[in-house]
C-alpha positions as CSV (number, residue, x, y, z in Angstrom):
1,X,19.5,-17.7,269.3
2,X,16.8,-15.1,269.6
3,X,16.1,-13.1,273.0
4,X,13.7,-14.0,275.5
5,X,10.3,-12.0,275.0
6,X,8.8,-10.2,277.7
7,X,5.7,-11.8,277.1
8,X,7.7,-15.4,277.6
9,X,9.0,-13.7,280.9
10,X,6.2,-12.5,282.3
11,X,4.6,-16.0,281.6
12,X,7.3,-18.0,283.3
13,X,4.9,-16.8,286.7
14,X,2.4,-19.1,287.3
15,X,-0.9,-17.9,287.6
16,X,-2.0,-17.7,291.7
17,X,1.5,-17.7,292.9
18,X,1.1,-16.9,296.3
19,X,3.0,-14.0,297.6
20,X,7.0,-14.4,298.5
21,X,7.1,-11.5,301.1
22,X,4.2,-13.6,303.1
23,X,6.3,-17.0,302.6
24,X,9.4,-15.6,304.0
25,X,7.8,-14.3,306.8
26,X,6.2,-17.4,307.8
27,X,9.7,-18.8,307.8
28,X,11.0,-15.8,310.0
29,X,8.4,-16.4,312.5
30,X,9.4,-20.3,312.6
31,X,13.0,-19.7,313.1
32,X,13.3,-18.9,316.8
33,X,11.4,-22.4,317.3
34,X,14.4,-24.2,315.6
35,X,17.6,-24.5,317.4
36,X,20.5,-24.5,315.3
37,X,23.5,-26.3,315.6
38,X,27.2,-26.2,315.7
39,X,29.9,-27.8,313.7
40,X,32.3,-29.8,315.8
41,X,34.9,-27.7,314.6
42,X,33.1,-24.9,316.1
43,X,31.9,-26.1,319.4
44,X,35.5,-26.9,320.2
45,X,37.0,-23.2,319.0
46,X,36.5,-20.0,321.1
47,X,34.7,-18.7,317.7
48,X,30.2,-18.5,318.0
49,X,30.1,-19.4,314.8
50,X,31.7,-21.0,311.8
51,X,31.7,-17.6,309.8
52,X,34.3,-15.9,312.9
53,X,36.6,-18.7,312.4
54,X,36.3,-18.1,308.6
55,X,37.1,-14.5,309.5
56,X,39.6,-14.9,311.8
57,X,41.5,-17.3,309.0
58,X,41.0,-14.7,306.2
59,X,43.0,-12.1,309.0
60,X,45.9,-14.6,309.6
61,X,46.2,-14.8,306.0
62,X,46.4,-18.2,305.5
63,X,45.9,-20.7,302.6
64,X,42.9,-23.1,303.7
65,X,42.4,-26.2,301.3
66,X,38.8,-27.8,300.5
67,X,37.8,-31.0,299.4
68,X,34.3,-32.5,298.3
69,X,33.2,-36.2,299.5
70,X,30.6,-38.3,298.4
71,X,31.6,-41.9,299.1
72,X,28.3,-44.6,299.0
73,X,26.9,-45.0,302.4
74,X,26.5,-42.6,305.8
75,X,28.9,-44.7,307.0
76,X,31.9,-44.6,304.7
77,X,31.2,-40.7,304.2
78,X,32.4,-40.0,308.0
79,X,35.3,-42.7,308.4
80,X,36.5,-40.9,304.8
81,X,36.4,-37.1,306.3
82,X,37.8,-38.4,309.5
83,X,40.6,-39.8,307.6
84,X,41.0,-37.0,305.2
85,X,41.1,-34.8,308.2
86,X,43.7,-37.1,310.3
87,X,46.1,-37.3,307.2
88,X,46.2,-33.6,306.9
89,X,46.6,-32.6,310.8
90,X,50.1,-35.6,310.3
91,X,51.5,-33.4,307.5
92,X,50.1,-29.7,308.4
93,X,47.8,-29.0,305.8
94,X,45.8,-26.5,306.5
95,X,42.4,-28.0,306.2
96,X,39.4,-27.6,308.2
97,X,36.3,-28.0,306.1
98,X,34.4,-30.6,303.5
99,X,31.7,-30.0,301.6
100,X,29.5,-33.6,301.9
101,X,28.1,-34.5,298.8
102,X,25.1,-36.9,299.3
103,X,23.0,-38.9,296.0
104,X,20.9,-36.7,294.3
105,X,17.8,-38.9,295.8
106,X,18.6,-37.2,299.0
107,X,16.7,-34.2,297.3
108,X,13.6,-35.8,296.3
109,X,11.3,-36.7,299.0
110,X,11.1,-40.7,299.8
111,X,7.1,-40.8,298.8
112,X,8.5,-39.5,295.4
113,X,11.3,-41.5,294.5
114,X,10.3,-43.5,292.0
115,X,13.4,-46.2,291.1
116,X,15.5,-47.9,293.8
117,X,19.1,-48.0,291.9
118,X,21.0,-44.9,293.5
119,X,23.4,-42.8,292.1
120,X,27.2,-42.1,293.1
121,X,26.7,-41.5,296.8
122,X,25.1,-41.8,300.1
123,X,21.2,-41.0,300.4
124,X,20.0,-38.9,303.5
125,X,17.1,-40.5,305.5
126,X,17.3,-39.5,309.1
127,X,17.9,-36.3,311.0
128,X,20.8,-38.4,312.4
129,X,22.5,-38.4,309.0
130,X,23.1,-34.8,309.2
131,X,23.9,-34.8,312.9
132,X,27.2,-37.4,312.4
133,X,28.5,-35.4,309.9
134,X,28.2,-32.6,311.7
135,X,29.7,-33.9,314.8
136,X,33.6,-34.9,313.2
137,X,36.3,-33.6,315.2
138,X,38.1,-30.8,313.4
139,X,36.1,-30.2,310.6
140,X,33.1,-27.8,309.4
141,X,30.8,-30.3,307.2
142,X,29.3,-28.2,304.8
143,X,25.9,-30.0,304.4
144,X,24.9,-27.5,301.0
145,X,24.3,-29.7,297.3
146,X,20.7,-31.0,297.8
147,X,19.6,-29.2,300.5
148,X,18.1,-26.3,299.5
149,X,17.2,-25.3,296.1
150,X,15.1,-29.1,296.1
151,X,11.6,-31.0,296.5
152,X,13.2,-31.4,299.7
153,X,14.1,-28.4,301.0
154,X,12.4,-28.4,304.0
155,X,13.8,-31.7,305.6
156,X,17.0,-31.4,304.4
157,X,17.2,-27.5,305.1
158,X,16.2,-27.8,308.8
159,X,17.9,-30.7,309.7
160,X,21.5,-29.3,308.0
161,X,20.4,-26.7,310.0
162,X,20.2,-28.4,313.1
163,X,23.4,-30.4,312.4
164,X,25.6,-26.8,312.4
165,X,26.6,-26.6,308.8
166,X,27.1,-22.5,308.6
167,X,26.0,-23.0,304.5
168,X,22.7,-24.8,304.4
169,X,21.9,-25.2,300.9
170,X,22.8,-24.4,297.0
171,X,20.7,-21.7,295.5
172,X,22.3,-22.2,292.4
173,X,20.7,-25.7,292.6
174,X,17.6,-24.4,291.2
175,X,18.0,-24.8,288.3
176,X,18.1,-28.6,288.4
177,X,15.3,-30.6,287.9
178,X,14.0,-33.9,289.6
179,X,12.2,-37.6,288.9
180,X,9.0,-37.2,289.9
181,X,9.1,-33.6,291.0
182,X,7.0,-31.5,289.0
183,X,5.1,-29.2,291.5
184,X,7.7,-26.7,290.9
185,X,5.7,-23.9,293.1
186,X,5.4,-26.1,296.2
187,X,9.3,-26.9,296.2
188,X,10.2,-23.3,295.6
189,X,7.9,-21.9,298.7
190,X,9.5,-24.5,300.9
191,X,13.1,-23.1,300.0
192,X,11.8,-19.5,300.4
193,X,10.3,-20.6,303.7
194,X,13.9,-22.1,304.9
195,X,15.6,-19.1,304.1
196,X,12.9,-17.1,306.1
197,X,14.2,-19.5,308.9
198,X,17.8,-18.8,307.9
199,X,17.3,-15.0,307.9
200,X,16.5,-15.0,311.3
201,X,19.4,-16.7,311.9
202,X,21.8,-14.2,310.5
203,X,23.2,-13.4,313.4
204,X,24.4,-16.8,313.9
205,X,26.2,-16.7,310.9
206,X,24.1,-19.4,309.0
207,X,24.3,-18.5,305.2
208,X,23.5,-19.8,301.7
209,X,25.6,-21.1,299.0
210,X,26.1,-19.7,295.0
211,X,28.1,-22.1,293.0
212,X,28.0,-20.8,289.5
213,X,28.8,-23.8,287.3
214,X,25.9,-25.6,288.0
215,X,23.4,-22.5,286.9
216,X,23.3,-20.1,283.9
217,X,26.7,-18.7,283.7
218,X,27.8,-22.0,282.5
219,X,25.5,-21.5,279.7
220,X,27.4,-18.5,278.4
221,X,30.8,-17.5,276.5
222,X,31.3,-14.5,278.4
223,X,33.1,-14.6,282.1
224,X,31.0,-11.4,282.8
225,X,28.0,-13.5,283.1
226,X,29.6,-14.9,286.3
227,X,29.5,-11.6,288.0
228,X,26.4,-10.8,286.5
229,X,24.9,-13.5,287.5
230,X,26.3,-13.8,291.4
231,X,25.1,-10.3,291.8
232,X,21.4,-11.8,290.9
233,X,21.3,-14.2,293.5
234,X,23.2,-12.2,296.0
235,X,20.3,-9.5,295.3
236,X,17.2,-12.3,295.9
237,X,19.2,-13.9,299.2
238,X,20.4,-11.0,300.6
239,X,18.4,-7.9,299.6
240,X,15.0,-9.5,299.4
241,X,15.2,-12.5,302.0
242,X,18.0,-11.3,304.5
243,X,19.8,-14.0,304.0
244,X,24.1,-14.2,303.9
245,X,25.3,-15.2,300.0
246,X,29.0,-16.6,299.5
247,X,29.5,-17.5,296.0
248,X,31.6,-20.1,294.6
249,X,33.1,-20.8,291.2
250,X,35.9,-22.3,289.1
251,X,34.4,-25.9,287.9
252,X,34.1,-24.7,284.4
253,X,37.2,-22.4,283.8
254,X,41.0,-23.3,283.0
255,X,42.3,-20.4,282.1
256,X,44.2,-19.2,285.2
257,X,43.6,-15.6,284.1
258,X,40.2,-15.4,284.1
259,X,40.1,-17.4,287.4
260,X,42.3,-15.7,289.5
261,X,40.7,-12.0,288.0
262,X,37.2,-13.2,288.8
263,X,38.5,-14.1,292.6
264,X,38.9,-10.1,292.9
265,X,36.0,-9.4,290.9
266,X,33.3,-11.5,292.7
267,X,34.8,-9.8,295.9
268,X,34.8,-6.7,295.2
269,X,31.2,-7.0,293.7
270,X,29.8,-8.7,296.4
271,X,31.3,-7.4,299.2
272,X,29.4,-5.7,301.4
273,X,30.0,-4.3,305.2
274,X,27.3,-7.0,306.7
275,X,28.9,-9.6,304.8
276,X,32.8,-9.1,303.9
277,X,33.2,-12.8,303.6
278,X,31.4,-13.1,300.2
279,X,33.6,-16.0,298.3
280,X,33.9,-18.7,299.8
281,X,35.4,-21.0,297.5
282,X,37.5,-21.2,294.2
283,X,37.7,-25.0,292.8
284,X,39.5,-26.3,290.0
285,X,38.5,-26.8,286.6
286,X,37.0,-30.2,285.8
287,X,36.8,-29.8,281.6
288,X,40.6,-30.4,281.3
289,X,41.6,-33.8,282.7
290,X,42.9,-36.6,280.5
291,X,40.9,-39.9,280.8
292,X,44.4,-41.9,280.1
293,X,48.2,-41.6,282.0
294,X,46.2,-40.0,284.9
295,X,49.3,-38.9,286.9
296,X,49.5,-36.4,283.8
297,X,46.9,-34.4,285.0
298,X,49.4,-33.4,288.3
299,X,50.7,-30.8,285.1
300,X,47.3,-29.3,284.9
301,X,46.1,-29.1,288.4
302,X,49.1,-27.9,289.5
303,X,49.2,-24.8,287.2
304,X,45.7,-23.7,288.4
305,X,46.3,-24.6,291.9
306,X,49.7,-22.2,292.0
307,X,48.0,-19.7,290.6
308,X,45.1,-20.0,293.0
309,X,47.5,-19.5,295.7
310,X,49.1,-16.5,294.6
311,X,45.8,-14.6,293.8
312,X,44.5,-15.8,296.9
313,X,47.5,-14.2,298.8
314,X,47.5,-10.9,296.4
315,X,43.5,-10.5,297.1
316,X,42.7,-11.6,300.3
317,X,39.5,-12.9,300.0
318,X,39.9,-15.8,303.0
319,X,38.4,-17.9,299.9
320,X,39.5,-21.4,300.5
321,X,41.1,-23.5,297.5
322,X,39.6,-26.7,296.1
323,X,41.8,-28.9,294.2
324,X,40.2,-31.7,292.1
325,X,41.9,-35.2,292.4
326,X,43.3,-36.3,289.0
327,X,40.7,-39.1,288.4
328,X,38.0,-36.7,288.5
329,X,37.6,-38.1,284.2
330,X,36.9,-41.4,284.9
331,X,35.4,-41.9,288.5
332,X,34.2,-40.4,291.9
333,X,37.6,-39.4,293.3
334,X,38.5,-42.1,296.3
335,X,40.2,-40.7,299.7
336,X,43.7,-42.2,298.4
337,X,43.3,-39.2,295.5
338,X,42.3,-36.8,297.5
339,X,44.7,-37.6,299.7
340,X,47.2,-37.2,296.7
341,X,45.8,-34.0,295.5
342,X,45.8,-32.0,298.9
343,X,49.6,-33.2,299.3
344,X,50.4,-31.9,296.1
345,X,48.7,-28.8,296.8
346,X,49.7,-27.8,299.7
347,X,53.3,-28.0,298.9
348,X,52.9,-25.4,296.2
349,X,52.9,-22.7,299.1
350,X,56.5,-23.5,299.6
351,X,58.9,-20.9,298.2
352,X,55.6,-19.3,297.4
353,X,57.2,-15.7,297.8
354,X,60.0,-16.5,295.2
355,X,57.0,-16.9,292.4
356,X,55.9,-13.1,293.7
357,X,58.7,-11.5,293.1
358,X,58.5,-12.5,289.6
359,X,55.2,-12.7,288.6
360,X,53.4,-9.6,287.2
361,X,49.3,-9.0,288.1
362,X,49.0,-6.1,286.4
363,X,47.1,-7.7,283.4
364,X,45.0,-9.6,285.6
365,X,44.2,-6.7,287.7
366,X,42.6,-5.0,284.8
367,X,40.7,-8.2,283.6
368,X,39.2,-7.6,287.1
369,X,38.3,-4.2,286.7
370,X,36.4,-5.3,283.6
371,X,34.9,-8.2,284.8
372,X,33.5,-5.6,287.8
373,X,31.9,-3.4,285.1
374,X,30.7,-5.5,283.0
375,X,29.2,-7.5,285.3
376,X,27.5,-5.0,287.2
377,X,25.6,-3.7,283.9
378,X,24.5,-7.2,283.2
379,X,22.7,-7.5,286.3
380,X,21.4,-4.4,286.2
381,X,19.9,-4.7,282.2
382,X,18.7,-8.3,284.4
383,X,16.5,-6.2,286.7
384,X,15.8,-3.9,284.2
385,X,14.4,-6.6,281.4
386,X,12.3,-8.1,284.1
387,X,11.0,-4.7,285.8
388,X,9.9,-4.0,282.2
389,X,8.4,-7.6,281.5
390,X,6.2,-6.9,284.7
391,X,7.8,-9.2,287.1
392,X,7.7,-7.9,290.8
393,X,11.5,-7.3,291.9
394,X,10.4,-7.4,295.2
395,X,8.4,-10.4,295.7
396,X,11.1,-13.2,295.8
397,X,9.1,-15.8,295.0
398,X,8.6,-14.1,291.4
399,X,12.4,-14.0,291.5
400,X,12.7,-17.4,292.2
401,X,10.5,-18.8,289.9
402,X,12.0,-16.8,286.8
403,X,15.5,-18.7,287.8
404,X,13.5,-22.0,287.7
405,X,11.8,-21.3,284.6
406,X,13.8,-19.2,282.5
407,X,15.1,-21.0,279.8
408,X,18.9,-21.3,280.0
409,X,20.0,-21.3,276.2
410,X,18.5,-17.5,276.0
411,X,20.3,-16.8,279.2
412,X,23.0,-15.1,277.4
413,X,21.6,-13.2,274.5
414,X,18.5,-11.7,276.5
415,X,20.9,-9.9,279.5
416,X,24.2,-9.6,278.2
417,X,24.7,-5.9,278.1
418,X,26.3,-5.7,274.7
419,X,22.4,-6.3,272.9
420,X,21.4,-3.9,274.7
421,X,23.9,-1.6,273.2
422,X,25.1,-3.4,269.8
423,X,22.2,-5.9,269.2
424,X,24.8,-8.7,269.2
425,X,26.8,-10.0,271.8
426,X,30.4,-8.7,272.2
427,X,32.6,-11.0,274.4
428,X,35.2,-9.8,276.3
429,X,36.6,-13.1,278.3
430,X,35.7,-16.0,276.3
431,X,35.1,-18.8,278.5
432,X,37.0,-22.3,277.9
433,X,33.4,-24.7,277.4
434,X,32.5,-23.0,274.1
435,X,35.9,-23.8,272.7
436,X,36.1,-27.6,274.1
437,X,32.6,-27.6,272.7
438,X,33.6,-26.5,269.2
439,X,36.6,-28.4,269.4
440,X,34.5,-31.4,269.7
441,X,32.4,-30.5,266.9
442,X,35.1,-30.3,264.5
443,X,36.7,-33.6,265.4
444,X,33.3,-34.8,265.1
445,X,32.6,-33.2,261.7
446,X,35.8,-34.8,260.3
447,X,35.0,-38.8,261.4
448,X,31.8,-37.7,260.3
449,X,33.7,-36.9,256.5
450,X,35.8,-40.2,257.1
451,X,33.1,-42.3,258.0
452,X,31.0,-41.2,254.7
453,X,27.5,-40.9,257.2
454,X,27.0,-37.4,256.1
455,X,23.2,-37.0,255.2
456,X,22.4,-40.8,256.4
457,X,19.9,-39.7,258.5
458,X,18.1,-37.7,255.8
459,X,14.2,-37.7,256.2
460,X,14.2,-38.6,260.3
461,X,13.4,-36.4,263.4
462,X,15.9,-37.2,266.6
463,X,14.7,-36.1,269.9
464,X,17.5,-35.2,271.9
465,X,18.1,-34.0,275.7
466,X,19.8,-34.5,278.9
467,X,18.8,-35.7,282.2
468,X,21.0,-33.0,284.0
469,X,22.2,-29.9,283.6
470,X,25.5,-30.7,281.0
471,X,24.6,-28.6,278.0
472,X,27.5,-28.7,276.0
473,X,27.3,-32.7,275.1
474,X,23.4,-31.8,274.2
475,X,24.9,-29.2,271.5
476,X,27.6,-31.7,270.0
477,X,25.2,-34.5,269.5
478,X,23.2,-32.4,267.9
479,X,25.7,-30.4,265.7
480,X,26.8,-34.2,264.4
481,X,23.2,-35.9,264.2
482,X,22.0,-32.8,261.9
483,X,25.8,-33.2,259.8
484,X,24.2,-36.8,259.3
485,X,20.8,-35.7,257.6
486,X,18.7,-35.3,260.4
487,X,16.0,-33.2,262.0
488,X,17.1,-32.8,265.5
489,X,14.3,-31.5,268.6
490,X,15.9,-30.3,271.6
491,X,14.4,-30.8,274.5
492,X,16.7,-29.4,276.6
493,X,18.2,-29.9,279.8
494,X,17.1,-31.3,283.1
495,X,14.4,-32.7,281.0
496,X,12.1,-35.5,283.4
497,X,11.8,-38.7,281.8
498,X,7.7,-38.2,281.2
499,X,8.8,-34.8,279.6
500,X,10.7,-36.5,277.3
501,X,8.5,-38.6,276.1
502,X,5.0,-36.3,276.2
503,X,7.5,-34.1,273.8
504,X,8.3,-37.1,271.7
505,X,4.8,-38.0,271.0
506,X,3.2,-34.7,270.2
507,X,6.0,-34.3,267.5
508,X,5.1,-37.6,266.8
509,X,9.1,-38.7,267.0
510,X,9.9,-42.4,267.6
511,X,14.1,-41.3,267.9
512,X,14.7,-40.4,271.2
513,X,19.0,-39.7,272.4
514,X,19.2,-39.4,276.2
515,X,22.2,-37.8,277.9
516,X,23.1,-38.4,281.9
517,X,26.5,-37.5,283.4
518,X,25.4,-37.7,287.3
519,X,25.8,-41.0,288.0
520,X,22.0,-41.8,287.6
521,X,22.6,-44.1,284.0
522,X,21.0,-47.4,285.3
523,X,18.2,-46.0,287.3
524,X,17.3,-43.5,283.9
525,X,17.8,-46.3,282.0
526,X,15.3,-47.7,284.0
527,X,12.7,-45.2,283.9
528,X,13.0,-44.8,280.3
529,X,12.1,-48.7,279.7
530,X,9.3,-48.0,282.1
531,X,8.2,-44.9,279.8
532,X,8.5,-46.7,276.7
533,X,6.8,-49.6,277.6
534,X,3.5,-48.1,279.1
535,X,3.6,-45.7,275.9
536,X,3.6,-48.4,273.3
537,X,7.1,-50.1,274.0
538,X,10.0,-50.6,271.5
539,X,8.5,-50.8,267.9
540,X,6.9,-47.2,268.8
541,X,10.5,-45.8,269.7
542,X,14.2,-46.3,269.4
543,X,16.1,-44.7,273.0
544,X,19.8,-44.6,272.9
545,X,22.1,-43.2,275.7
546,X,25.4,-41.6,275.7
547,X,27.3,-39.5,278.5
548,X,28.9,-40.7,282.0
549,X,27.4,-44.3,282.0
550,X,28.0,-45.7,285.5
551,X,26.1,-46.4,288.9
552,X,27.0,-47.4,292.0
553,X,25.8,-51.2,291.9
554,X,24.9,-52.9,295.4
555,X,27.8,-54.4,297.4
556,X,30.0,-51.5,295.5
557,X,31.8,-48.1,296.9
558,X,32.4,-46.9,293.4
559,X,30.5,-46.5,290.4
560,X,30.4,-49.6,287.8
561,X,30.5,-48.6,284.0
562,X,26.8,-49.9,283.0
563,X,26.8,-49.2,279.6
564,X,26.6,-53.3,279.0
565,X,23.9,-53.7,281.3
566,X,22.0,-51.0,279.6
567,X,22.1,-52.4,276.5
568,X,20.8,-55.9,277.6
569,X,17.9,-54.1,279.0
570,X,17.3,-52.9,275.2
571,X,18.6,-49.3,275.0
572,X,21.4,-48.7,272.7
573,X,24.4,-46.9,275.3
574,X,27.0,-46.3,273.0
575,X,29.2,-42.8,273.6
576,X,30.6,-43.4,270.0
577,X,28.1,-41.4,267.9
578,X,29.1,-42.5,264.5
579,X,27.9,-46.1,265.6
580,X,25.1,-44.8,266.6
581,X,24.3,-43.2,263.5
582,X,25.2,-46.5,262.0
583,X,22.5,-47.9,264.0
584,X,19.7,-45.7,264.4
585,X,20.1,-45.7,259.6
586,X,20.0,-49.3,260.0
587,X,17.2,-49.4,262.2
């Protein structure tokens, strides 16, 4: 993959953008209008402010667990924390916050939604959404994925604001693309004006969120590019907007080495004397997990989570842990596994000191160091490419709408610091996605050999892209459709239905593969048929759709596989790709 030109970055800034300094300020000048709330947890504590009690925890020491929640209506979300939060207070589990994870409509404002099926979760509608999770004894609600980084960033920034929820918002968020959402600059000022708010908040320890497997790190091979990368954001929150940046991580990494040196890394790089809380969260891998004899993936979680523990107690970061529930594969974990997972979990701190005395960090210790190093020179040859492309460091608008426009795929070869110095990039922690990725390729490649499809496809151009931000599906399907003879067009991820289809029809393409993992897969499905139909309808194009293929149907809790229904509707959904090379020849 070639490297980003600085012509390419300078044009990722829209003509007219209006100035990021002047947004922000706007904001600032708004904030001491809005009265911002506490968390239940808070209001019933001696602490001011969410950020104390973290402090005060980090002091003491202590192992804090985590979970995320996203059950299907308002409703069920707050009976399922409260009972979360009662079950652990019965067995002494240290756990005093959630992060609440609503439908990814809840970012899109309601004039703009354009299909009614939602996804895996509740949808915010009303202030008094975010006020009732905000108001559940014991617990800090952390009202942050959809909040911020969004077409909606201004009601749901204000009003998670209002409800006390010390992290209001994602940055690393924007990256993601919406339905229906294409005024990219308007979006991107309203974020920038809510963290104007938040900055003069600061001293009410209200602060943003970094979770770097949902933005470009997870794009790359290299660990580095995590620090690298949190260091960027860090600089646009905190140096440019005065805003508070924790960072989070772990979604997208199983080897326990590079998690538990990246815990001291990110610290140490982010710390700062303002802000010596600056990791908030390390969460468990979710590439790992077996779809089948689910009680099996106990063995896995419980390696990571040990290991979690002791880093946590060696480094001190007050970071709290998030286990993932052993379903995670195959559906939106229920209470009853998170319930499971936090028991498990917890008990690992028994006889904790006994692993200690025999455990030897010395290796990871220097993984840190170079993780720290490494790190910092990618985000400096970061500010350096973009100072030179003639992007204004200081105008954090400009900032922001590089990280919205950049494209991800050159993430890695335009600021990893080994081009600069080699012209190739040298990887010093691989990362595990590249290698499931690969691994997935080659099993591919041989059913490819068994099935005798090779070059079966010869003579036909395959649109492909994905819906979200899952890149490493995108670069299997297309590794196996061009082993089958054809001429593959990526369009990328995050890719808006009309996108894919304007692209489809200027390089006059009728094949067009659709990936979704977010629980959207009826309501895309949907949107495509809608597409399609206006465009010319299904003798002008073939669609077929692979990936996580549920939605939760109405009268359901928990998503439905719909990959039946989507086929009735006339879309091939088939996650077996060699019958879908059978059926895209024979078409």
């Amino acid at each position: 993959m070639a490297r980003a030109s600085k012509e390419y970055i300078k044009n990722l800034i829209p003509q007219g953008l209006p100035d990021g300094r002047e947004i922000l300020e706007a904001g600032r000048k708004v904030g001491p209008t809005i009265r911002a709330g506490r968390s239940r947890l808070v209001r019933d504590s001696e602490f001011d402010h969410y950020l104390e009690y973290f402090q005060d925890h980090k002091e003491r020491k202590e192992i804090a667990w985590f979970s995320n929640v996203g059950l299907a209506t308002i409703e069920e979300e707050v009976e399922g924390i409260k009972e979360l939060q009662r079950w652990c207070k019965k067995l002494k589990i240290n756990y005093h916050s959630t992060l609440a994870i609503p439908s990814t409509l809840s970012a899109i404002p309601k004039e703009l939604r354009r299909y009614d099926t939602k996804n895996t979760s509740y949808v915010l509608e009303k202030p008094e959404d975010f006020m009732t999770l905000g108001d559940i004894e014991g617990m800090e609600v952390i009202q942050s994925d959809q909040v911020l980084a969004v077409p909606n960033a201004w009601f749901n920034g204000i009003n998670a604001l209002k409800a006390g929820s010390y992290q209001v918002g994602c940055f690393s968020q924007l990256l993601w693309n919406y339905p229906g959402c294409d005024d990219h600059v308007s979006y991107v000022a309203d974020m920038l004006k809510v963290m104007g708010v938040l900055s003069s908040k600061r001293d009410e320890g209200f602060a943003v969120s970094g979770y770097l497997d949902d933005t470009y790190p997870s794009y790359c091979k290299d660990a580095i590019a995590w620090v690298g990368y949190a260091l960027f954001e860090q600089y646009i929150a905190d140096d440019l907007c005065g805003v508070i940046y924790q960072v989070n991580y772990g979604g997208l990494i199983s080897d326990i080495r590079i998690r538990a040196a990246l815990l001291k890394a990110l610290y140490d790089s982010l710390w700062r004397e303002n802000q010596p809380l600056p990791v908030a969260k390390i969460q468990a891998n979710t590439t790992r997990f077996w779809d089948h004899d689910i009680e099996a993936n106990y063995g896995m979680l419980s390696q990571e989570m040990l290991m979690a523990v002791l880093a946590e107690r060696r480094y001190n970061t007050g970071a709290v842990i998030l286990p993932v529930p052993i379903t995670e594969k195959v559906h939106v974990p229920t209470i009853d596994a998170i319930k499971g997972m936090l028991g498990v979990c917890s008990r690992l701190e028994e006889n904790i000191e006994q692993w200690e005395a025999v455990i030897d960090f010395s290796y990871i210790d220097e993984m840190a160091e170079v993780l720290k190093e490494e790190g910092t020179k990618f985000f400096h040859n970061m500010l350096d490419i973009l100072d030179d492309s003639g992007l204004d460091l200081a105008d954090p608008m400009e900032m922001l709408m590089f990280v919205k426009n950049f494209n991800a795929g050159l993430f890695e070869e335009t600021f990893h610091p080994s081009m600069k110095e080699t012209g190739k990039i040298q990887v010093h922690y691989y990362t595990d996605m590249g290698k499931l990725t690969q691994d997935m390729i080659d099993e591919g490649n041989a059913n490819m050999d068994k099935s005798q499809l090779e070059g079966s496809l010869k003579g036909r151009t395959i649109l492909i892209a994905s819906t979200d931000a899952h890149v490493y599906g995108l670069q299997y399907v297309r590794n196996i459709l061009e082993k089958a003879g054809a001429e593959v067009v990526d369009a990328g991820v995050d890719a808006s239905i009309p996108y894919i289809f304007d692209t489809a029809d200027e390089e006059g393409i009728r094949y067009i593969g659709v990936s979704t993992h977010n629980g959207q897969a009826l309501g895309i499905a949907e949107q495509l048929l809608s597409e399609m139909k206006q465009r010319g309808g299904d003798k002008k194009y073939m669609v077929f759709m692979g990936g996580r293929l549920n939605t939760i149907l109405p009268g359901h809790s928990e998503p439905s596989d719909v990959t039946e229904m989507i086929n009735q509707k006339g879309i091939l959904a088939e996650n077996n790709l060699i019958k879908t090379i059978q059926a895209i020849g024979e078409s």
